[in-house]
MIGUMAR-305634 format. One record per residue (C-alpha): z, x, y. Coordinates in steps of 0.2 Angstrom, whole numbers, padded with zeros to 4 digits, always signed. Example, Ala and Ser with C-alpha at 12.3 -4.5 7.8 and 13.67 -1.06 7.14 Angstrom:
+0039+0062-0022
+0036+0068-0005
//
This chain:
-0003-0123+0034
+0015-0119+0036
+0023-0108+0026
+0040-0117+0027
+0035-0135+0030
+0052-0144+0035
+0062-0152+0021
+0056-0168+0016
+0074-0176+0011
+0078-0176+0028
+0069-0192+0033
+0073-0209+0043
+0077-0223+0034
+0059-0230+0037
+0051-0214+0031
+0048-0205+0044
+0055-0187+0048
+0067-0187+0067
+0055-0177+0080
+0069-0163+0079
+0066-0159+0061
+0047-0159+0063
+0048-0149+0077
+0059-0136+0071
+0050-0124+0059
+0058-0112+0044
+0066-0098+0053
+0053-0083+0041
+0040-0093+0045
+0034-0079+0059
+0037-0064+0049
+0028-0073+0032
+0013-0076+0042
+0014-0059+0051
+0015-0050+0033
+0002-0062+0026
-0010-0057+0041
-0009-0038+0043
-0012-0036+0020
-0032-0037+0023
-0030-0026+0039
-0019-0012+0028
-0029-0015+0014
-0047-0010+0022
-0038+0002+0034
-0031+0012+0017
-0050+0008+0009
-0059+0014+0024
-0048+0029+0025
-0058+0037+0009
-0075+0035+0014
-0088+0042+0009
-0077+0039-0006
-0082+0055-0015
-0069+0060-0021
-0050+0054-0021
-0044+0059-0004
-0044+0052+0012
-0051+0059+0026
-0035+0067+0034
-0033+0077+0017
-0020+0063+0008
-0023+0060-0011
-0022+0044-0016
-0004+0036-0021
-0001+0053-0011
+0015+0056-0018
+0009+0052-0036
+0003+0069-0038
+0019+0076-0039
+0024+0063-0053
+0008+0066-0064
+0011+0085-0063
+0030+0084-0067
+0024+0073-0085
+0010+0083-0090
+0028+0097-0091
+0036+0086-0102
+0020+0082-0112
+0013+0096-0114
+0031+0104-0117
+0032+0116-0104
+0049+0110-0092
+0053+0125-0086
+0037+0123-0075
+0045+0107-0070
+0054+0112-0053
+0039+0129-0053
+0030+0126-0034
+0018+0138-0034
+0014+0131-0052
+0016+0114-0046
+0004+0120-0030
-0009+0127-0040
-0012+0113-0052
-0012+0100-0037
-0028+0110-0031
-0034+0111-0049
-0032+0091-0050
-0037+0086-0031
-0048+0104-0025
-0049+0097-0007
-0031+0091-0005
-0025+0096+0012
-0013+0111+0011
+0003+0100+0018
+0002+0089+0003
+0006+0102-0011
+0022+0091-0015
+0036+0101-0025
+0045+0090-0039
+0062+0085-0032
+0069+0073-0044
+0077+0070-0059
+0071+0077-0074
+0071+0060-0084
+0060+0054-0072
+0047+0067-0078
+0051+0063-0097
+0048+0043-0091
+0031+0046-0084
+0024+0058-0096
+0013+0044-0103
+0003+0043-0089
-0002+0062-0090
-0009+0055-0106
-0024+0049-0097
-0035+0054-0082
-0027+0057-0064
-0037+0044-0057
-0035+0030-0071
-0016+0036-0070
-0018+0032-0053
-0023+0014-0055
-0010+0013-0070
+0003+0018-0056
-0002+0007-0043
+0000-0008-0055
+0017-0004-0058
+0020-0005-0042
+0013-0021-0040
+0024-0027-0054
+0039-0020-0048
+0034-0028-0029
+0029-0048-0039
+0045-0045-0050
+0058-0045-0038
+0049-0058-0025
+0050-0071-0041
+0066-0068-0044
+0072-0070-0027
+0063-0088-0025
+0068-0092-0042
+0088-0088-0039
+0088-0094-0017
+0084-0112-0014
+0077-0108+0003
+0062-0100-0002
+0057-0113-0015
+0049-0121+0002
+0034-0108-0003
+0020-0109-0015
+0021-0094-0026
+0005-0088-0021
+0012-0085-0001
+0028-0077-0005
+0018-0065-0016
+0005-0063-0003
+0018-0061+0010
+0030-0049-0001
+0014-0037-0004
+0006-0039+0014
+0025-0037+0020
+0020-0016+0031
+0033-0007+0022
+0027-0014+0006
+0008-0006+0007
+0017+0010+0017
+0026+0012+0000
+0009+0008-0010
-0003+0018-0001
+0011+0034-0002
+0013+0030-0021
+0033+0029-0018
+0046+0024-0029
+0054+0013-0018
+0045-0003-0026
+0055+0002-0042
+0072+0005-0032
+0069-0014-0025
+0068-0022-0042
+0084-0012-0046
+0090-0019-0032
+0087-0034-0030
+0093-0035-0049
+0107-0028-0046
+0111-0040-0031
+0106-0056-0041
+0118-0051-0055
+0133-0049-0046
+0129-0066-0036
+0131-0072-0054
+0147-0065-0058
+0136-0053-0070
+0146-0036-0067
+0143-0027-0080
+0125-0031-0082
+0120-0025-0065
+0131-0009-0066
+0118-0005-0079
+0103-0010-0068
+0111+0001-0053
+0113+0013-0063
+0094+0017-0065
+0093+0019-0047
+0100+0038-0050
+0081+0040-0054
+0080+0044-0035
+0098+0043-0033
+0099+0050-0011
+0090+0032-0010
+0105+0022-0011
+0121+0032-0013
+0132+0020+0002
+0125+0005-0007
+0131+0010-0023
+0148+0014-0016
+0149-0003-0008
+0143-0014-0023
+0156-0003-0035
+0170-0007-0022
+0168-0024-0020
+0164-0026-0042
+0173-0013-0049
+0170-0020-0066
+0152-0016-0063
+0157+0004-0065
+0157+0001-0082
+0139-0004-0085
+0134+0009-0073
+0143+0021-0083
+0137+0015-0099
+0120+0017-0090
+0123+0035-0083
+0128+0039-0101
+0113+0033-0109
+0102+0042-0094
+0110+0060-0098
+0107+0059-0116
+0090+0056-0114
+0087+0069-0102
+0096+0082-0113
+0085+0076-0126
+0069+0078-0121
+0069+0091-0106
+0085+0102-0111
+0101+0105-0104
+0094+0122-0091
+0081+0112-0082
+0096+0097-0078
+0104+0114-0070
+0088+0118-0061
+0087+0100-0052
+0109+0100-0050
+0106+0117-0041
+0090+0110-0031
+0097+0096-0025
+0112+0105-0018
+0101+0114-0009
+0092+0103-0004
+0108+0092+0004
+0112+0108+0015
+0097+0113+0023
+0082+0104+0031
+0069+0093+0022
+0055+0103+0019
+0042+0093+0010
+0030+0092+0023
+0035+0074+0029
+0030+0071+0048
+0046+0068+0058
+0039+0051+0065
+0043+0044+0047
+0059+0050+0047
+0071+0036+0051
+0090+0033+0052
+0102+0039+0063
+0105+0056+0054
+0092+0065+0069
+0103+0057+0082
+0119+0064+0077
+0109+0081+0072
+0105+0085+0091
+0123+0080+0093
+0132+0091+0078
+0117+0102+0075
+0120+0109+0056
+0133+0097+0050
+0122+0079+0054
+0120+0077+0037
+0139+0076+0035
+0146+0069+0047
+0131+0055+0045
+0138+0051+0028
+0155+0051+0033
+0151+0036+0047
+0142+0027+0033
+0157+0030+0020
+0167+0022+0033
+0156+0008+0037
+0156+0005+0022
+0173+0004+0017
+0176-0009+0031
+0163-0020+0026
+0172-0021+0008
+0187-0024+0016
+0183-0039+0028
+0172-0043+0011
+0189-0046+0001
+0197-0055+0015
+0183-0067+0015
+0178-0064+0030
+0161-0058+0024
+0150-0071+0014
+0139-0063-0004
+0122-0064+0010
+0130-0056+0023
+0141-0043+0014
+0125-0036+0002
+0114-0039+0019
+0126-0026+0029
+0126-0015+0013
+0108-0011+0014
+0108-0011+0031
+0121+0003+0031
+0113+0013+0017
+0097+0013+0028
+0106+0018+0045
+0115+0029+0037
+0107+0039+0024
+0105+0059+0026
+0088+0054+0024
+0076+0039+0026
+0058+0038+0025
+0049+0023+0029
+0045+0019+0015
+0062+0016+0008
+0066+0004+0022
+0057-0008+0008
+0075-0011+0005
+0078-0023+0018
+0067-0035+0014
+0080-0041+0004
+0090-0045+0019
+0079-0058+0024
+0080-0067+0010
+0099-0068+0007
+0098-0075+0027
+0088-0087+0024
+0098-0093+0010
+0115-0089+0021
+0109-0102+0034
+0103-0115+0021
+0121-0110+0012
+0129-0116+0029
+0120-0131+0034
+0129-0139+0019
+0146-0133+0018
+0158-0128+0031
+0164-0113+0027
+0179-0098+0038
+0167-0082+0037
+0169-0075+0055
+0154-0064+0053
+0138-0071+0057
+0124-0057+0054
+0110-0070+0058
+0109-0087+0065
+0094-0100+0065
+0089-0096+0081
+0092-0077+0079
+0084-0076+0061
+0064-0075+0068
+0070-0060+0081
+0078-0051+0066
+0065-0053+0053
+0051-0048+0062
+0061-0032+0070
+0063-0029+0049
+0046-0033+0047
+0036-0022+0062
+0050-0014+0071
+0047+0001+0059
+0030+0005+0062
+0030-0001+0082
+0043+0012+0083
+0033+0025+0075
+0018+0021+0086
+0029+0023+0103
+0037+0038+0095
+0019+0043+0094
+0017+0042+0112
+0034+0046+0118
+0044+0055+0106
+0059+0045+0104
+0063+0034+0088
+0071+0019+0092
+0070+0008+0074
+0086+0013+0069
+0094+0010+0086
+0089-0005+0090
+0093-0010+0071
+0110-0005+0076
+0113-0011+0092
+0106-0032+0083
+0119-0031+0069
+0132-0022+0082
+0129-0038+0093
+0130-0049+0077
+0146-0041+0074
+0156-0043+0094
+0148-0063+0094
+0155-0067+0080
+0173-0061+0084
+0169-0070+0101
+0166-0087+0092
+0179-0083+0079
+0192-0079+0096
+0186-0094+0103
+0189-0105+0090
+0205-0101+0089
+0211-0103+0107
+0202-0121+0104
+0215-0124+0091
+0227-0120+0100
+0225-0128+0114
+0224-0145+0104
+0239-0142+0094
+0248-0140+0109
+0242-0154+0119
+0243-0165+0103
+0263-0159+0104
//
């Protein structure tokens, strides 16, 4: 069955549908199939990996929801009132071994975020590490179903699937189980997202200020997309402000104003030195490693600095209308993943809504006629990009593997640096058209 069958109001007047319209298939259709395909190959790959499943980790020393342990630890501080043991390592090293005694040395995670966040998942320190396990892993999933709902219900063009095959596809999607099997946060940072994304295409401002402002729960993850989305709605400071307000209350509240300090001055640190946690480098992706073998010590700078200023001139073709909604939140998210001073894998999840607002951007076209320049996708260049969203990430890690170079984020920049130069092609083009009949009409 296809995902996308072709839409059945374009039809003859005798019923049947022209040949071009049968022919021509929904341009997600590859990387819908592709996502739905490779769930149960992830799935028993992740399963098979704890065999003789005696215990909760896998056979290369990773706990299960390997990042989760960090989370549970930093809870069972705020439970059991102890916060000054929240940002502790060699507390938080020793209790990892009490929880998981044959947890491989590399995966004694340090705390590095917010303390709120600890305060917010105290509750599941209330039960067992392995029941808080699943409890986690749920949420996920709710976080992961939430926002793929939400995106059918608000973009026509994905109302072509059955609910049951975007969720499939949205869960089998590869960075989606990357961020499942490492127990991430960024299925929570996508519903923020998404929300926030969905609000502002509804004129909603305020409201998805304070959505966005929960994303300061992890708040490296998305720092140029904050910028951009507050400089294209600036009403929408306000609800993140109101948000942020809210937030530091609560963390004063129940984890004290000394261990806010603690994280401030850790995360400073952290922004001026290496990352340290352990993470293998063929996960790390962006352009910040490029530009570090270039500047050496200042990468992390000068890699935000290009961002700032992709960013500012995406708002401002934006303003000018040059930039539809789709493809001005599409370029945000790109940038914040290019550009970040850090990016996992896992928090390239934030791209799959990219796909969505194209495929709504080419159905938005087929109807109205409309003077964007900027074309980041076109039906015929939509399967090529969606799939290089969907596998290029782990195909890149695989030849980094075997050649060490990490292309992702290259060949990443290089499809939307070729969006950018066809457009102003066709846009030049256009005009020397124009032109040329107004003078011959003369």
């Amino acid at each position: 069955m296809v995902p996308f069958p072709s839409n059945p109001d374009e039809t003859i007047c005798d019923g049947s549908q022209p040949d071009a319209v049968k022919t021509s298939p929904h341009p997600l259709n590859a990387a819908v199939a592709m996502s739905i395909l490779i769930l149960p190959v992830m799935l028993a790959g992740w399963v098979l990996s704890f065999s003789p499943f005696e215990d909760l980790v896998s056979r290369d020393g990773k706990p299960f929801l390997a990042d989760f342990i960090c989370f549970y630890i930093a809870g069972e501080c705020v439970s059991e009132n102890e916060v000054d043991r929240l940002y502790d390592d060699d507390w938080a090293h020793d209790r990892s071994r009490q929880l998981v005694p044959e947890l491989s040395e590399g995966m004694n995670l340090p705390y590095r975020y917010p303390p709120l966040f600890a305060a917010i998942a105290s509750p599941l320190s209330w039960v067992s590490f392995p029941v808080a396990c699943l409890l986690f892993l749920g949420l996920q999933l709710g976080c992961i179903i939430g926002a793929g709902l939400w995106w059918r219900r608000e973009t026509p063009d994905l109302q072509h699937l059955s609910r049951r095959t975007l969720l499939f596809a949205c869960i089998g999607f590869p960075l989606t189980m990357e961020s499942l099997m490492g127990g991430q946060l960024s299925p929570f940072t996508l519903l923020i997202l998404s929300s926030t994304i969905l609000l502002l295409r509804r004129n909603k401002s305020i409201a998805a200020g304070a959505v966005l402002g929960l994303v300061m729960l992890k708040p490296n993850v998305a720092l140029l997309f904050i910028l951009g989305a507050l400089l294209r709605y600036p009403k929408a400071l306000v609800g993140l402000m109101l948000s942020g307000c809210v937030m530091l209350g609560v963390t004063l509240f129940t984890t004290g104003t000394q261990t806010l300090k603690t994280y401030i001055q850790l995360g400073t640190e952290l922004a001026s030195r290496p990352w340290q946690t352990g993470a293998p480098v063929l996960k790390v992706h962006g352009l910040q490693p490029y530009l570090e073998m270039i500047v050496g010590q200042h990468s992390k700078l000068v890699t935000l600095l290009l961002g700032v200023t992709c960013v500012l001139t995406t708002v401002y073709f934006w303003r000018k209308k040059k930039l539809s909604s789709g493809d001005g939140f599409s370029l945000l998210l790109i940038i914040n993943a290019l550009f970040g001073m850090y990016v996992p894998i896992y928090d390239l999840l934030l791209l799959l809504p990219v796909l969505f607002l194209q495929a709504n951007e080419l159905s938005r076209r087929q109807s109205t006629t409309t003077g964007h320049l900027w074309r980041l996708t076109t039906r015929e260049s939509l399967p090529a990009f969606a799939l290089l969203i969907t596998m290029g990430p782990h195909l890149s890690q695989a030849f980094m593997v075997t050649t060490g170079a990490q292309l992702y984020s290259l060949v990443l920049l290089m499809a939307v640096a070729w969006s950018g130069i066809r457009a102003i092609r066709q846009g030049e083009s256009t005009t020397d058209q124009s032109t040329s009949l107004s003078l011959q009409s003369q």
